[in-house]
N, C-alpha and C positions, 0 to 999 in steps of 0.2 A: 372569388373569395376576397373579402373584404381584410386586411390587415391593419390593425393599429396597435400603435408603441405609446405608452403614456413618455412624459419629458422625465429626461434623468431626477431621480430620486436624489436625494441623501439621507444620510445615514453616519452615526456616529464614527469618527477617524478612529481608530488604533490606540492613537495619543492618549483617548479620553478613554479608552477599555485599560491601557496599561494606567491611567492615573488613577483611575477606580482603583486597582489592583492595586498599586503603593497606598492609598489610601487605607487600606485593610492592613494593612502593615504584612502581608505573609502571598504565599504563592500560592493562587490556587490556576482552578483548570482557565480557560478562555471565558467562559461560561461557564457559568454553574448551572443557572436556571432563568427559563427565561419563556414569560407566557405571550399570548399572541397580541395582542394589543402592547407590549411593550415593543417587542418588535417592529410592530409599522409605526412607531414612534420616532424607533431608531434610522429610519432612511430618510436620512436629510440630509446628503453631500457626497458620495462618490460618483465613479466615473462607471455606473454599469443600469445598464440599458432595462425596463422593467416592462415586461409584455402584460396587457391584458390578460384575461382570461378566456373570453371567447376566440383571441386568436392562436391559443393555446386547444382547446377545445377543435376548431381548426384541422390542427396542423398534426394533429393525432388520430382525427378520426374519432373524434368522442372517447379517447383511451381505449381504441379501439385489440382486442387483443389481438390481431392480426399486426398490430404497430407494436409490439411490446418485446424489448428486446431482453430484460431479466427482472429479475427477484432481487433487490438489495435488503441489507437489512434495517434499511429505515423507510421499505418501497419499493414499488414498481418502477420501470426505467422505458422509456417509450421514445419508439422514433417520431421523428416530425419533420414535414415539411412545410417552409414556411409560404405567406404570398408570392415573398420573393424566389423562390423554388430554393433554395438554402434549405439540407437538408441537417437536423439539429436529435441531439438527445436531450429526451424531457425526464426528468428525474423528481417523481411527483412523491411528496413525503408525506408516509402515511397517516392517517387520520387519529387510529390510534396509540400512534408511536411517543410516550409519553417524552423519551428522552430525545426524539428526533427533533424536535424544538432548537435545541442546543447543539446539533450538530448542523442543523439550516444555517442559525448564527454563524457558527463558526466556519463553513465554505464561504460566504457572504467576505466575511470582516477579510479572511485569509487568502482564498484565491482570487479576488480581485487583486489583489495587492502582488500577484507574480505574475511574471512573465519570461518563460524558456519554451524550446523549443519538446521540450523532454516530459512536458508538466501539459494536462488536457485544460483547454481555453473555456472558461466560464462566462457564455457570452450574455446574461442575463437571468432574471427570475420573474415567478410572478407570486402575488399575494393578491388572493380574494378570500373572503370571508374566513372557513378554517384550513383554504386549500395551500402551502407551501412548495413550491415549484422552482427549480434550477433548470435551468437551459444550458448546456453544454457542445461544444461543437461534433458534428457525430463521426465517430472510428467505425468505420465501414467495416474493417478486420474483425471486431470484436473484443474479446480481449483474450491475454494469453492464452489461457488457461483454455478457453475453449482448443485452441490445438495440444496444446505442451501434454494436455492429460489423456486426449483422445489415439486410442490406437491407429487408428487409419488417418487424421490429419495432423498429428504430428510428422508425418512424412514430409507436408511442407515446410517444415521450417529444418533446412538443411544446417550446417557449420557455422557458415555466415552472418543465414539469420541470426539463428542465437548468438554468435559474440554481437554484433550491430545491437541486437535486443539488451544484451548483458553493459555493455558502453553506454548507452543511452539510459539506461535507468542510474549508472552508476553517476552521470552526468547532471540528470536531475534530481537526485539527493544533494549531490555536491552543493546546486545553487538554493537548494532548499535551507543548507546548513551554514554555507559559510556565503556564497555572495548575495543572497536575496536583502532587501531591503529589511525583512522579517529573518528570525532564527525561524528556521519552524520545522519541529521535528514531525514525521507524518504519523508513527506509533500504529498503522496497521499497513504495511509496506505487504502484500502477497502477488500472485500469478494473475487473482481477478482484478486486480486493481488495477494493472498495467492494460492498457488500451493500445491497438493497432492502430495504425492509418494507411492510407490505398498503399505506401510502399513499405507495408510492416516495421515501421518507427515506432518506439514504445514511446507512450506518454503514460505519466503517471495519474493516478484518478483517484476521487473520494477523500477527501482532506475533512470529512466530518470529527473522525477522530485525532484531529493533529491540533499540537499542541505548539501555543507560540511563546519563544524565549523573550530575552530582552537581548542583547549583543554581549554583556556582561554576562548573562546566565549559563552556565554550561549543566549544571546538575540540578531537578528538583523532584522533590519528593510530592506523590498525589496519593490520595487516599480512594481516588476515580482511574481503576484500572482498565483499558479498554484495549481492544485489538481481538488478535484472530491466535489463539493455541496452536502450538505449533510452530509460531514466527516471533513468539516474544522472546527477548531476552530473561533471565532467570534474575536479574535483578531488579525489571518491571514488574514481571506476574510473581513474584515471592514478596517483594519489598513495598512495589510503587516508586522505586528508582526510575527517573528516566532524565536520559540523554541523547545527543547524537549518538553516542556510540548503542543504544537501544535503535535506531534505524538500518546502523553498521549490520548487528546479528539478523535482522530478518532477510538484510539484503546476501547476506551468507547462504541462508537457508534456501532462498528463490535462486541465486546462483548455482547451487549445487541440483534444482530443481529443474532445473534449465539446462545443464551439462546429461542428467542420465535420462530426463522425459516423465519424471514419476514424482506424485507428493510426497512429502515428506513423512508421514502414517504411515504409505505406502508398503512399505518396508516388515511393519511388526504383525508378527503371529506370535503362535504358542510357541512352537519350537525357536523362533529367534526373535528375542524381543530386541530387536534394534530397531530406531528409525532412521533415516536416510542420512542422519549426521552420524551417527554410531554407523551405522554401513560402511560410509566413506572414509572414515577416522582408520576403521579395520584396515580396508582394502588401501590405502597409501601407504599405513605403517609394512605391510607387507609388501609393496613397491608394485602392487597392483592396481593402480588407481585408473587404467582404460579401462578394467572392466567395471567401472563406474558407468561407465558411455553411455549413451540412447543407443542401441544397435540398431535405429533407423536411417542413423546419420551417414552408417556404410564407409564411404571412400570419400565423403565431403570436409570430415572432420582436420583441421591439422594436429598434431600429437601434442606441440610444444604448447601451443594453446589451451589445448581441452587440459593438461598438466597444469599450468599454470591459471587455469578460472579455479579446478579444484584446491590449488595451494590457498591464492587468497582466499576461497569459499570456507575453506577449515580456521584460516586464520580471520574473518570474519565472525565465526562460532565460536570465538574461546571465552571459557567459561567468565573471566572476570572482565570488565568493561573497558578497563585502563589497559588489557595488554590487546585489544581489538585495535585496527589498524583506522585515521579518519578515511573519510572518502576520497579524501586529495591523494592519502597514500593507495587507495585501491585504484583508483583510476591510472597513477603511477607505473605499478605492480600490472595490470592491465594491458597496458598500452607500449611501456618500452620494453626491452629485448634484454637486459641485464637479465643475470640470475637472481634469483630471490634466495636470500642467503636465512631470512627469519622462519625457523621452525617451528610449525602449528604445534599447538601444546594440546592436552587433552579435551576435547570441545565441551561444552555445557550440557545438562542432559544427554550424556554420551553415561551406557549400561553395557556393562561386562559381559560378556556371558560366559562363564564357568559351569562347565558339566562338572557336576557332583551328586553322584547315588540319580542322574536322570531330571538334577532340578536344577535350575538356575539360581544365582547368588541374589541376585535383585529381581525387582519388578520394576515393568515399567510404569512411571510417574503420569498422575492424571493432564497431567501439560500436553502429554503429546496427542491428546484429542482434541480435533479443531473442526469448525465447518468448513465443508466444501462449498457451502453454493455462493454463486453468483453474486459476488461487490457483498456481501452477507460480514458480519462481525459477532464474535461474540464478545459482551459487556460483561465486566463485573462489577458491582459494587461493592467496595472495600479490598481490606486484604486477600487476597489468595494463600 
């Protein structure tokens, strides 16, 4: 097998994306729009490696479905190995994915540009004709979600796992928000996004829907709502509000999704319309909050810990943005052995249930329907 790399490309810096952007005088997304000849326009000057096509073709087996490890929502996701036996995730963006345009851009311009140990390494792409292609390094594990939701393999992932899994995401938000060169808020933060490696390390994946600040920006408003129901905050999907503290609440949600084994829908039927933040909300005010737990975790679990992911996980979900904790405070909260003296206040989309004459007071809100599958998102355009 024959392998060839063309020579580093370039492609327009940051600089010139954020000058365009004060040029417009207002904030918009990373991208707006953006067709395919503008794109191989724009690669003239970073540091990321652009493969052929044939040796893409290669290293999949002709996209072979026997190579194909899911369904994203901008694509198929295929493994590959390379000449050099390196084996890689090929993440080929679909043909007719009108808005997948814009989120190719925006992995390109964004993950090149980081580097943690928490965050999955973009080791190149490719461009031929109308084909868009990301190379990513490959998580043998898979991703969360494939154990956290399944009955028989969440058994592997004991106590430990999940807080190392819980630390380590909290860890790569961090450098996402406050140390990265980039602000950059990720706006679809879930369970499939997070990637294993051979020693079950979470990295975080899919930055197609993440949006980059300036160091000075901390709030902006978008009229392009995107991510996954279920994980947004109530002042992105209502308003088009977004902040860090808009990555703070999904990291609440997946937290608490990681403490009991179960999504967050999970939860609502006819008879009890909560979901997994309304569950957990109940079951602490009543000073029951172990039986939150995954009852697979047995005798692995420590008490003071799975207590306290739930404290911050509730005080990640409170309803308004400004009283949500940053991630320097979660990892804090996390990590040292003090008490947490700050009391979760009533979480966002949290629903009552009052029996009265056999009916509930409320309904639950079209928010808490989300997709499940696989790196998958749902898009809105405009307000919600």
């Amino acid at each position: 097998m024959h392998f060839k790399v063309y020579q580093y490309g370039y492609f327009k810096t940051v600089n010139a994306v954020k000058k365009s952007k004060r040029k417009e005088g207002k904030n918009i997304d990373l991208v707006e729009s953006y067709d395919i000849k503008d794109l191989e326009d724009d690669f003239k000057g970073h540091d990321i490696k652009v493969f052929n096509f044939t040796s893409i073709l290669e290293a999949t087996m002709d996209f072979s479905h026997e190579n194909k490890l899911g369904q994203g929502g901008y694509g198929p996701v295929y493994k590959g190995i390379l000449a050099t036996g390196q084996e890689v995730a090929v993440k080929r963006l679909s043909k007719t994915s009108g808005q997948g345009i814009v989120e190719f851009k925006n992995e390109l311009v964004l993950i090149c540009e980081l580097q943690h140990k928490n965050l999955v390494q973009l080791l190149g792409c490719c461009i031929h004709e109308e084909e868009r292609i990301l190379i990513y390094e490959y998580m043998p594990n898979k991703s969360l979600d494939f154990y956290l939701f399944d009955c028989t393999k969440k058994k592997f992932l004991d106590w430990k796992k999940r807080f190392n899994i819980i630390e380590g995401i909290s860890q790569g938000l961090l450098y996402l928000h406050k140390y990265s060169r980039l602000k950059i808020i990720h706006r679809d933060l879930k369970a499939s996004n997070i990637l294993l490696d051979e020693n079950m390390n979470p990295k975080i994946a899919d930055f197609g829907m993440a949006r980059m600040f300036t160091q000075q920006e901390s709030v902006v408003n978008t009229n392009r709502i995107v991510g996954t129901y279920g994980y947004m905050s109530p002042e992105y999907a209502m308003e088009g509000v977004c902040s860090t503290k808009s990555d703070v609440y999904s990291f609440g949600v997946l937290l608490l999704e990681i403490v009991c084994g179960r999504k967050n829908n999970s939860f609502y039927d006819g008879d009890r319309p909560l979901n997994l933040i309304g569950h957990a909300w109940e079951l602490w005010n009543d000073g029951e909050y172990l039986k939150l737990m995954d009852p697979t975790l047995n005798d692995t679990f420590v008490p003071d810990e799975v207590k306290r992911c739930i404290h911050v996980g509730l005080l990640c979900v409170e309803q308004y943005a400004n009283d949500r904790p940053t991630m320097s405070d979660v990892i804090s909260m996390l990590t040292n052995k003090y008490e947490l003296t700050t009391i979760p206040r009533r979480p966002a989309f949290y629903v009552r249930r009052d029996i009265l004459d056999g009916e509930t007071t409320s309904k639950v809100p079209d928010i808490y329907t989300y997709s499940t599958t696989i790196s998958s998102s749902c898009e809105v355009e405009g307000k919600v």
